[in-house]
N, C-alpha and C positions, 0 to 999 in steps of 0.2 A: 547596603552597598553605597547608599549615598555618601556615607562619610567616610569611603574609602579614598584615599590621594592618588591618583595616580600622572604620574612623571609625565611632562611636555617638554620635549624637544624642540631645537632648531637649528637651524643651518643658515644666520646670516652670511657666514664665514664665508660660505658656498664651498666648502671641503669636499673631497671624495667620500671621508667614511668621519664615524663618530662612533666613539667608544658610548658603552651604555652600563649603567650598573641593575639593568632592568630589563627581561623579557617581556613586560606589558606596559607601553608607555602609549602615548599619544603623538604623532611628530605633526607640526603644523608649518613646516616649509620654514620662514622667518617671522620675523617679528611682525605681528600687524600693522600698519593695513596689508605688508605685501607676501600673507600668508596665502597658503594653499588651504580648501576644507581639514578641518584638525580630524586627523585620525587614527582608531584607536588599529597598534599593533600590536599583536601575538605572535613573538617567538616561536613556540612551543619546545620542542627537544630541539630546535636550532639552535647555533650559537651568532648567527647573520640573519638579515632582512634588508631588503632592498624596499625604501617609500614608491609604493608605482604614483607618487605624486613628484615628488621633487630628485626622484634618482639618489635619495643618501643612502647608503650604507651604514647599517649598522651592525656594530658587533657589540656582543656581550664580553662584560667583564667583571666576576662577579666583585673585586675589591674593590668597585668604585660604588657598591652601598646604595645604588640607586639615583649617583648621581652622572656626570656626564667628563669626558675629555673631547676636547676642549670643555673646561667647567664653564664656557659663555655659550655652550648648546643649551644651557638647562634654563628653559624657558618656564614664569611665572606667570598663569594667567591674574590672578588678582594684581600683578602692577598694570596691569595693560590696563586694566578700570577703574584705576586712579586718576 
């Protein structure tokens, strides 16, 4: 499980909603330092989830491959520790 990836979101944008190419991603609010605790969500048979940290929206979409619309929500932890 460890070397499995899974997707970080964000919302510097402050947007209402974010397309997702991912039912199990991680949303961490925005970019560090002015993140919320990063946490993991589970769609399940939903196609929405509401962050009860930062109010985004998100919805699935499966053409986007796991990645995000706005393509600037798809947040990489490894540059932050650079």
């Amino acid at each position: 499980m460890a070397d499995m990836h899974v997707p970080h979101f964000k919302n510097d944008l402050g947007i209402a909603s974010i397309r997702v190419g991912t039912k199990e991603f991680m949303c961490v609010g925005a970019t560090p330092p002015f993140d919320h605790p990063h946490i993991f969500i589970d769609m399940g048979d939903d196609t929405e989830t509401v962050c009860p940290y930062c109010s985004t929206l998100f919805k699935y979409d499966e053409s986007l491959h796991g990645g995000a619309e706005p393509a600037s929500c798809l947040y990489h932890p490894e540059d932050a520790a650079a």
